[in-house]
Structures are given as structure tokens and as C-alpha cells.
Backbone as JSON, one array per atom type, in Angstrom:
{
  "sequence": "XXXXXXXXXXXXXXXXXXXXXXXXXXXXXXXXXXXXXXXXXXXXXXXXXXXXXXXXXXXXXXXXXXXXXXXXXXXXXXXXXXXXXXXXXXXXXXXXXXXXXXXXXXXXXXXXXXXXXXXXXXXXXXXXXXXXXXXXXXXXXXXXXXXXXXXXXXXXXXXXXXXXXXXXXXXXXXXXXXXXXXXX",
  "N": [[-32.31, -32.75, -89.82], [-32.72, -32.24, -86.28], [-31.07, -29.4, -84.39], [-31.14, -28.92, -81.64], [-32.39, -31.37, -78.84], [-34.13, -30.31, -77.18], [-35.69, -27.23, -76.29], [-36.35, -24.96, -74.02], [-38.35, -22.3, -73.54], [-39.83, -18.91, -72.72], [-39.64, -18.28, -70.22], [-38.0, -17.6, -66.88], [-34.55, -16.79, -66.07], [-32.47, -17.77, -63.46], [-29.26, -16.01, -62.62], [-25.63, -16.46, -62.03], [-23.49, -15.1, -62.65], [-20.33, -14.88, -64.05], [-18.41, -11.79, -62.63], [-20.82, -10.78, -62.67], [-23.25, -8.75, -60.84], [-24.01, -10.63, -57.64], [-26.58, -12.34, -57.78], [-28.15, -13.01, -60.68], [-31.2, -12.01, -63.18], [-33.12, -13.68, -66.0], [-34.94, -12.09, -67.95], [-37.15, -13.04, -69.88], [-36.41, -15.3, -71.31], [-34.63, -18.46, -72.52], [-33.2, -21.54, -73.26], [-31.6, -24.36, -74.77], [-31.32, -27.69, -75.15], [-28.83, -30.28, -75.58], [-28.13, -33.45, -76.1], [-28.44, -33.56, -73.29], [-27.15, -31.51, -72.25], [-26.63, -28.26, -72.02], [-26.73, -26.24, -74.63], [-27.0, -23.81, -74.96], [-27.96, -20.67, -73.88], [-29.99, -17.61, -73.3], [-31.51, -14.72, -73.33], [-34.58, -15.15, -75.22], [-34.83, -13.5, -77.13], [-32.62, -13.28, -78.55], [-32.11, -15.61, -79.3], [-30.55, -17.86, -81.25], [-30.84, -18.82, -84.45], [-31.54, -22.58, -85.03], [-32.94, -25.58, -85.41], [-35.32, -27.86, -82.82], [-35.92, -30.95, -81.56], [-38.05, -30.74, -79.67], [-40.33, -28.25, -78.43], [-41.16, -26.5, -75.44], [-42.75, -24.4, -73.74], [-42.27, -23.0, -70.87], [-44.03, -21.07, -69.38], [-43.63, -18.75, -68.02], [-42.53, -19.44, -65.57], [-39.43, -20.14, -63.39], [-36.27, -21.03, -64.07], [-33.76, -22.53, -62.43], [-30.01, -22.97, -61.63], [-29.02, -26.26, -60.95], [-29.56, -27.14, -57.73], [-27.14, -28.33, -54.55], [-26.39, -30.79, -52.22], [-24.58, -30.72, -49.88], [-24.47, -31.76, -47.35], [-26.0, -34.9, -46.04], [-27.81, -37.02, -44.37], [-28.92, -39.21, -45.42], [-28.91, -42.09, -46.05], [-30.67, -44.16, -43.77], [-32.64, -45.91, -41.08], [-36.19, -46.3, -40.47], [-38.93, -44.07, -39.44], [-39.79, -41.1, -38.34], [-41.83, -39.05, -38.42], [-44.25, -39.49, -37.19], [-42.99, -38.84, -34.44], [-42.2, -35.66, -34.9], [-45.2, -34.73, -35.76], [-45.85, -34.83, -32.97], [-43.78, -33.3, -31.69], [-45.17, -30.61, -32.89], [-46.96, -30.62, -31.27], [-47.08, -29.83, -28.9], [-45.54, -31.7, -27.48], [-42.62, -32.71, -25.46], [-38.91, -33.22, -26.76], [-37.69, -34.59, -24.71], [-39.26, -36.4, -23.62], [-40.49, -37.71, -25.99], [-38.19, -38.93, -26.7], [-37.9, -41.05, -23.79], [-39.91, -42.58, -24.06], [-39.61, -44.02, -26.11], [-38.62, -42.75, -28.48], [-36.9, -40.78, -30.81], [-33.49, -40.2, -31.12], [-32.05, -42.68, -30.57], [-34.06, -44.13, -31.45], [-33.9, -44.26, -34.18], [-31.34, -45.19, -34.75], [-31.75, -47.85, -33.71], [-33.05, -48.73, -35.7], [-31.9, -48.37, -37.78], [-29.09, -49.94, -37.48], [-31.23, -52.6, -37.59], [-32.13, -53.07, -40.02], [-31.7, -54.38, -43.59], [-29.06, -54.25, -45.98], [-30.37, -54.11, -48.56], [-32.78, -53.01, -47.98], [-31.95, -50.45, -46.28], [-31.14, -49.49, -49.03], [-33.35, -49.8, -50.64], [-34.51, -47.42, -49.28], [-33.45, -45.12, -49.09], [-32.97, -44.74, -51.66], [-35.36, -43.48, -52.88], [-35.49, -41.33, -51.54], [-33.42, -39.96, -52.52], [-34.34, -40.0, -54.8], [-36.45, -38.02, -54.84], [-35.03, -35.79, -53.38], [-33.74, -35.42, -56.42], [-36.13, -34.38, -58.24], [-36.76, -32.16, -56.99], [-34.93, -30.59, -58.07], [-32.12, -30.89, -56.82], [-28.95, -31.9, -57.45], [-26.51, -32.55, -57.35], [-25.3, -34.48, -54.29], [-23.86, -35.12, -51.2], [-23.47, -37.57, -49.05], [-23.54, -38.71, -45.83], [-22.56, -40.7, -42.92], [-23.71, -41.72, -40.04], [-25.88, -42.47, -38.54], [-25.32, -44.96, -37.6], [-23.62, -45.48, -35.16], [-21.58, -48.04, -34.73], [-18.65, -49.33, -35.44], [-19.43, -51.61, -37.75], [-22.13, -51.1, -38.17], [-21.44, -48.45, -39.4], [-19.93, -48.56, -41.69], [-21.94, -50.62, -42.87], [-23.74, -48.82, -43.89], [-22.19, -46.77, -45.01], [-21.6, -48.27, -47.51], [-24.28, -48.52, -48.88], [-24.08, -45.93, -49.75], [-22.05, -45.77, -51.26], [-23.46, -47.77, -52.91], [-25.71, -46.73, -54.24], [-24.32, -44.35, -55.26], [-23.1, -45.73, -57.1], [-25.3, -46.45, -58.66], [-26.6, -44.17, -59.43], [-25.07, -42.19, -61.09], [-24.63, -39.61, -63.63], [-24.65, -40.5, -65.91], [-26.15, -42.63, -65.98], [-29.0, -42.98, -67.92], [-31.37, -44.79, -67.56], [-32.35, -44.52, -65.0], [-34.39, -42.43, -62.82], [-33.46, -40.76, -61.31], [-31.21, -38.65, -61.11], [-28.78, -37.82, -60.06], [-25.42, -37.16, -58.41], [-24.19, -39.4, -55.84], [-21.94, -39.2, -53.53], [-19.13, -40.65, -51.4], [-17.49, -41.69, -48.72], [-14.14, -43.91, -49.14], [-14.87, -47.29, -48.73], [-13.71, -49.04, -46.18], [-12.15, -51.78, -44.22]],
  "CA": [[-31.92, -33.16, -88.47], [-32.45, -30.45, -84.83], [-30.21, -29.18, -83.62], [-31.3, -29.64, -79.67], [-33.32, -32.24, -78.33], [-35.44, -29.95, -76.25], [-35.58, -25.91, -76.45], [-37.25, -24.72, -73.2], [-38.94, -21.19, -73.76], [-40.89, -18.57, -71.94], [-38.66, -18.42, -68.49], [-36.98, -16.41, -66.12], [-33.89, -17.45, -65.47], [-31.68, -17.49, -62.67], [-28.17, -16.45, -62.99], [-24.86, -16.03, -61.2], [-22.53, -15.13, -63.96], [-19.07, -14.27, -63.05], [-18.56, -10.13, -62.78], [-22.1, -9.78, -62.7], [-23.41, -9.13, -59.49], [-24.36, -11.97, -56.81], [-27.42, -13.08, -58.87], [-29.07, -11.93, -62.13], [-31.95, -13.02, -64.08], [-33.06, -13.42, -67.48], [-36.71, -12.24, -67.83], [-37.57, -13.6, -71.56], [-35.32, -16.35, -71.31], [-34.77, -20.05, -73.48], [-32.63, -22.68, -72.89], [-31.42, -25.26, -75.38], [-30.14, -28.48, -74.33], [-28.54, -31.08, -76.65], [-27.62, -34.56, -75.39], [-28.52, -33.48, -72.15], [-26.4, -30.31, -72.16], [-27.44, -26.45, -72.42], [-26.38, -25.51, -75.33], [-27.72, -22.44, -75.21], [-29.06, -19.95, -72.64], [-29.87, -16.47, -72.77], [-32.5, -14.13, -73.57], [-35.23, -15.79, -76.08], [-34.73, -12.31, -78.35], [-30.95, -13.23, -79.13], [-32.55, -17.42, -79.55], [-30.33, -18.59, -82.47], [-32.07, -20.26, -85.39], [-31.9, -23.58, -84.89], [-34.23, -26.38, -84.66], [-35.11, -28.54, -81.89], [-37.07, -31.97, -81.4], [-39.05, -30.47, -79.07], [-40.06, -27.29, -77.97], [-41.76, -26.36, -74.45], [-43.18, -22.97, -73.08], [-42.72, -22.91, -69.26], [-45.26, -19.96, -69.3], [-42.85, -18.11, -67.13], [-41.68, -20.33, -64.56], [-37.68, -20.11, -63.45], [-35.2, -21.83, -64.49], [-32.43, -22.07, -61.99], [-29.04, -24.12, -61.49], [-28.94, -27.61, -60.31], [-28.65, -27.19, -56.24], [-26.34, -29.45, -54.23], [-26.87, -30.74, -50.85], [-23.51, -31.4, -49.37], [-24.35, -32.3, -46.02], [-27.02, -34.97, -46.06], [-27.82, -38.27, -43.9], [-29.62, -39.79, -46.4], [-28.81, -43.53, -45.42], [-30.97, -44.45, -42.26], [-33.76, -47.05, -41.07], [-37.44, -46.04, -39.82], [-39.62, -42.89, -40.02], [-39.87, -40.73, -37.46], [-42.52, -38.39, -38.52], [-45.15, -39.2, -35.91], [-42.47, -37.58, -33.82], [-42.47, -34.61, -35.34], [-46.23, -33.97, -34.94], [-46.06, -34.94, -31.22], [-43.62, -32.03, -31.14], [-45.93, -29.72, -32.99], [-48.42, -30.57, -30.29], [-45.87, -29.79, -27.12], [-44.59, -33.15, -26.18], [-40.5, -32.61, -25.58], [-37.97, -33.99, -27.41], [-36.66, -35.56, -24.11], [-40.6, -36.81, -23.26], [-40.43, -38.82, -26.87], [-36.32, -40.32, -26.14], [-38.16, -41.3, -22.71], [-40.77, -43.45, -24.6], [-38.59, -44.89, -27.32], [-38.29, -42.18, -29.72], [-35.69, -39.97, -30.59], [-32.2, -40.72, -32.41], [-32.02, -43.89, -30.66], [-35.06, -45.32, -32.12], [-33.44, -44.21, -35.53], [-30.19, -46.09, -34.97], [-32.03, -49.07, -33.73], [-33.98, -49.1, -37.01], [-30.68, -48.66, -38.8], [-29.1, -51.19, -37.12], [-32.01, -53.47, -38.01], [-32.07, -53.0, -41.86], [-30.46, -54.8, -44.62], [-28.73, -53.45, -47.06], [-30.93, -53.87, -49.27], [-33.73, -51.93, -47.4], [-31.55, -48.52, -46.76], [-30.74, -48.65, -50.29], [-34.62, -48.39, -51.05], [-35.13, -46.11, -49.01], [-32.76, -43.91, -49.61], [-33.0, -44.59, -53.11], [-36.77, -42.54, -52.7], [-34.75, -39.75, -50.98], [-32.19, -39.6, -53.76], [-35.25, -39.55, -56.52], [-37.02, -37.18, -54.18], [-33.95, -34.3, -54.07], [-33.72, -34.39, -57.88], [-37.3, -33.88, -58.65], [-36.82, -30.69, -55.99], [-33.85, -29.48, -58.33], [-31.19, -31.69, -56.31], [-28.35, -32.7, -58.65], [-25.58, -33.52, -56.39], [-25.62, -35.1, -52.98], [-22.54, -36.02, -50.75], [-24.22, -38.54, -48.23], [-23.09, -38.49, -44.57], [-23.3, -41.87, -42.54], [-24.15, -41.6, -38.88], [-26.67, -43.32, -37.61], [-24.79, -46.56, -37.25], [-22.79, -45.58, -34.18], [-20.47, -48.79, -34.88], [-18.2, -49.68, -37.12], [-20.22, -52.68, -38.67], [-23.06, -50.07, -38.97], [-21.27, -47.2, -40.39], [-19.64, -49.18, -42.56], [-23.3, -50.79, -43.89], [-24.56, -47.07, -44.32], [-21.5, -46.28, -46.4], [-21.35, -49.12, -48.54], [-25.33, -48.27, -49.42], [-23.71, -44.73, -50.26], [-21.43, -46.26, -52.4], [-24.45, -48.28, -53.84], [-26.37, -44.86, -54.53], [-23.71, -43.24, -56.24], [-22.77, -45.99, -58.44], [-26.29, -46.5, -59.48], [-27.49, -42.47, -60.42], [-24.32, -41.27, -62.0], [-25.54, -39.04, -64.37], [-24.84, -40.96, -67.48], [-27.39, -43.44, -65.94], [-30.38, -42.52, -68.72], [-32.32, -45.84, -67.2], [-32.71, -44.0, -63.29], [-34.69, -41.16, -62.75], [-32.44, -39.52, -60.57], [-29.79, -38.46, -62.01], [-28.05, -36.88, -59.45], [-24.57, -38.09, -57.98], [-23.7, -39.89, -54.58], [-20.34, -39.17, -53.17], [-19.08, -41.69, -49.75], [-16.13, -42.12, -48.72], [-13.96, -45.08, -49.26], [-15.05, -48.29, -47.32], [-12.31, -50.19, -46.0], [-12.02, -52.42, -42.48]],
  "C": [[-31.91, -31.95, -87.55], [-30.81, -30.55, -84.83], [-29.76, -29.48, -82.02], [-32.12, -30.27, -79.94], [-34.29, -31.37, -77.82], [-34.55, -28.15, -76.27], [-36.88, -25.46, -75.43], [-37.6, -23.03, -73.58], [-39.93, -20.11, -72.56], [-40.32, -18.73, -70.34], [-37.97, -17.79, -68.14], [-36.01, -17.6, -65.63], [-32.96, -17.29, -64.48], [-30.41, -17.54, -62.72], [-26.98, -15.94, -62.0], [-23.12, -15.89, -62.19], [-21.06, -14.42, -63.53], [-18.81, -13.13, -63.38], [-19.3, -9.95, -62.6], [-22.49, -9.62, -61.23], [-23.95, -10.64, -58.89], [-25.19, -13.1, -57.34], [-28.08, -12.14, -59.35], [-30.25, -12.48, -62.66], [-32.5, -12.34, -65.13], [-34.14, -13.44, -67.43], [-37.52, -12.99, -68.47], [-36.72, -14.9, -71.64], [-35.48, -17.49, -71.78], [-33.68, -20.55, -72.96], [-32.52, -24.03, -73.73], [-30.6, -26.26, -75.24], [-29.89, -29.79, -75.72], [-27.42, -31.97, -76.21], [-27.08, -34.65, -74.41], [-27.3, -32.29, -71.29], [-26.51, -29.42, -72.48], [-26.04, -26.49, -73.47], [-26.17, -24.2, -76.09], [-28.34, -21.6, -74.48], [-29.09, -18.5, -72.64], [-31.18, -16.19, -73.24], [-33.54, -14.58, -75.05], [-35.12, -14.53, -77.17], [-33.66, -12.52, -79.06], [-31.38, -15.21, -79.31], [-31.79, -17.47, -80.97], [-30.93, -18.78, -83.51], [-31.35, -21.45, -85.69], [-33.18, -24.16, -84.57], [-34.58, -27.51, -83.94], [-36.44, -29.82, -82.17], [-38.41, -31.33, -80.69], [-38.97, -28.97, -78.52], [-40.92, -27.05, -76.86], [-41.47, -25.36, -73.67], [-43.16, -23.62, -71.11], [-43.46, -21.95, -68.52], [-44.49, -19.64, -67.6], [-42.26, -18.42, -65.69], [-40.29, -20.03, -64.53], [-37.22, -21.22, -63.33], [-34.13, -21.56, -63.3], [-31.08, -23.58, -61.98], [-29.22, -24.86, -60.49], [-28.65, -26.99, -58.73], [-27.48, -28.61, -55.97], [-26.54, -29.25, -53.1], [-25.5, -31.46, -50.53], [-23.2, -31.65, -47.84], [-25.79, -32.96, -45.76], [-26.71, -36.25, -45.36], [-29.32, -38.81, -44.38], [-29.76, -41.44, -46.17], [-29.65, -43.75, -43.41], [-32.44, -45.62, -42.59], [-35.11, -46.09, -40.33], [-37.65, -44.94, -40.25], [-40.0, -41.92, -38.55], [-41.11, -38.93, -37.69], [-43.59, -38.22, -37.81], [-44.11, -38.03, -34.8], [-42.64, -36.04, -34.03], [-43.91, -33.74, -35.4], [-46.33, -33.98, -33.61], [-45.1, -33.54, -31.38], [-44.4, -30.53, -31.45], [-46.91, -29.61, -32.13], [-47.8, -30.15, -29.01], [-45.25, -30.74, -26.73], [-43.03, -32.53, -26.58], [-40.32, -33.45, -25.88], [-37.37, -34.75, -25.8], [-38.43, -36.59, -23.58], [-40.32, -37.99, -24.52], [-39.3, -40.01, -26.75], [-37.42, -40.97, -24.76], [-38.94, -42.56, -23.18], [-40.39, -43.93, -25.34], [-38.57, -44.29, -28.37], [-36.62, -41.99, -29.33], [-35.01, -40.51, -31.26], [-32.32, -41.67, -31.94], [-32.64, -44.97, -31.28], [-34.47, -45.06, -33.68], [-32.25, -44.65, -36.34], [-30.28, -47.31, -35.0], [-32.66, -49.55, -35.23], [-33.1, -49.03, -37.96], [-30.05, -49.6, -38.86], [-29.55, -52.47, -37.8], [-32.25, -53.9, -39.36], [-30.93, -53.9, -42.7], [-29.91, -53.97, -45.25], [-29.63, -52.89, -47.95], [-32.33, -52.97, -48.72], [-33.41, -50.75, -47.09], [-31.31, -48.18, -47.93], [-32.06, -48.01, -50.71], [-34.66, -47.8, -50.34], [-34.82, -45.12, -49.09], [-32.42, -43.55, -50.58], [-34.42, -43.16, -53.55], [-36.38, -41.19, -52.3], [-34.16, -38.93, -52.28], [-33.25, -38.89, -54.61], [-36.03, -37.84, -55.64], [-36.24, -35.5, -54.72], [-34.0, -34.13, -55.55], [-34.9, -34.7, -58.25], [-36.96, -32.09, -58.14], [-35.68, -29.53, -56.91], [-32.38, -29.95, -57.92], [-30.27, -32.2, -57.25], [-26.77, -33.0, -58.22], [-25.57, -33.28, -55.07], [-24.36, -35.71, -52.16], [-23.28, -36.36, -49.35], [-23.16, -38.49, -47.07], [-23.88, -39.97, -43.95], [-23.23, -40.91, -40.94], [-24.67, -42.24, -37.46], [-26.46, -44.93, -36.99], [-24.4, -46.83, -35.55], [-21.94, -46.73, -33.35], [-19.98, -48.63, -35.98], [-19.11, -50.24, -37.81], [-20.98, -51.59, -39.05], [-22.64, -48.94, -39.44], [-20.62, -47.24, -41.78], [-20.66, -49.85, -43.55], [-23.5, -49.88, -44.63], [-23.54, -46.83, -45.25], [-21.5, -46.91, -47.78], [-22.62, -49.15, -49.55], [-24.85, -46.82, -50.28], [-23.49, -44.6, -51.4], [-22.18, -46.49, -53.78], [-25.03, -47.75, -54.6], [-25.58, -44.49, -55.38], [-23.31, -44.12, -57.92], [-24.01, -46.44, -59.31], [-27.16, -45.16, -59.91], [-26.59, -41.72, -60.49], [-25.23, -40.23, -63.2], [-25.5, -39.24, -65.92], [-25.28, -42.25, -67.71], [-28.35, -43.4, -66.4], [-31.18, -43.65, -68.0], [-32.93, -45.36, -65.35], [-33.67, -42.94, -63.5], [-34.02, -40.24, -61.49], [-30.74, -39.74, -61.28], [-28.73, -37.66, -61.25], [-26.54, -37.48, -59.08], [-24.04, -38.36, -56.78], [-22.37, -39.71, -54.31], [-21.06, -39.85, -51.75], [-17.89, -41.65, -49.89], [-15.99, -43.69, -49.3], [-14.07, -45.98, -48.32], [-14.02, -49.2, -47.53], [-12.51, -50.7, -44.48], [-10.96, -52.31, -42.08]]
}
């Protein structure tokens, strides 16, 4: 029987170890995780012997700790990315509000949404951040600018967090949603 499930190899890793200075890293570096928990991390010269299900060279790639994004408005309706090239081209931000961009068009489109449509979409966000490294997320509502709608947006929050806890194995994000509590 392994020992770990998975023994990553071949990686620099990034570290912030307490006493050591600000950040350190491990040039040669492994990483053994076992039922989804490092069991093991330092320099691949000092590697234990144990043996793992699997083993995988990251041919020197870094390793670093999970980020966290604790200021995110992750819950909203529409896409506003045409905007964003119109401003790479010169149009002003008060030129687009003038024509029906801008935050308003991003409240109206919040507004307009079910539930069930900010959850996907901000379900895609969610998976998005933890591909990037993202592994916790405290969600910020906003765009409602009522009750009823800030209250929707939270209650999707809610939705989010209680579906990619991180002892959700069936999600691929595994990260975790914090919201406040919704109450009327």
C-alpha cells in the first residue's frame, strides 16, 4: 500500500516560512500529498522513502500557496467586455454610461437574472480562480443596488459556497465561498 496519493517532483517552491525572511524558495523541491493534504514538502534531496500512487515531474515549474481573493464581486449579470475594448480604442467611460454602458448596464443585467443564471455564471468565475491558483474567495454583492437585489446576489453566494467547499471531490473548484448571512 503508498504512502501518498500523488508525489509532485522537480519544482521550485515558493515559501514564506515563519523566521525566514519574507519569501524563500526551494530550488529541487517535492511535495507529497495524501488525501488531499501535503504531507510532505521540502527539498527532493531530504524526499523520505515512501511510496506514492503516482508520481509527477513538473520539470521545474513553481509550486506556490493557494492565493485568496478577499475582495471579489463575483455575483453579477451581463458582460461588459466590448466595453473594455471601446476604452482601449479612446471612447470615455462617461461616452459608453451615455449610450447604455457602464455600471448601470451591469445592474440592469443583474437585476434581470434569475438565480439560477448568476449562479452559472459565477459558478465559471469560481472554477476559473481555482484553475489560476484561487483557493479561497469571500464574494462581495453590489450590483443589486436594492434590497431584493442584494439579497438575490447573496443568496447565490451562499449557493457558491455551499456547493465548492473543499470536501466537495464531485466540483472542480474546490475553493470556498464566504457571504454574509441573508436575512429580511
Amino acid at each position: 500500500m503508498a504512502d501518498w496519493d500523488l508525489l509532485l517532483t522537480d519544482t521550485r517552491i515558493a515559501t514564506m516560512r515563519e523566521g525566514d525572511t519574507d519569501y524563500g524558495a526551494i530550488e529541487d523541491g517535492a511535495v507529497a500529498i495524501s488525501a488531499g493534504t501535503i504531507a510532505w514538502i521540502g527539498p527532493q534531496s531530504g524526499l523520505p522513502k515512501y511510496d506514492a500512487v503516482e508520481t509527477r515531474s513538473l520539470g521545474g515549474r513553481w509550486s506556490t500557496p493557494a492565493l485568496i481573493d478577499c475582495h471579489t464581486h463575483l455575483v453579477f449579470g451581463g458582460n461588459r467586455a466590448a466595453e473594455y475594448e471601446q476604452r482601449l480604442q479612446g471612447t470615455s467611460y462617461e461616452d459608453i454610461a451615455a449610450a447604455g454602458g457602464g455600471i448601470m448596464s451591469t445592474v440592469l443585467a443583474t437585476r434581470a437574472e434569475t438565480h439560477d443564471q448568476l449562479f452559472e455564471s459565477a459558478l465559471q468565475r469560481v472554477r476559473a480562480l481555482a484553475r489560476d491558483g484561487v483557493a479561497t474567495i469571500e464574494i462581495k454583492s453590489g450590483y443589486g443596488l436594492d434590497v431584493d437585489n442584494e439579497i438575490k446576489m447573496l443568496e447565490v453566494a451562499r449557493r457558491l459556497g455551499e456547493s465548492n467547499r473543499a470536501d466537495n471531490k464531485d466540483d472542480v473548484a474546490r475553493g470556498t465561498c464566504r457571504s454574509c448571512r441573508v436575512s429580511r
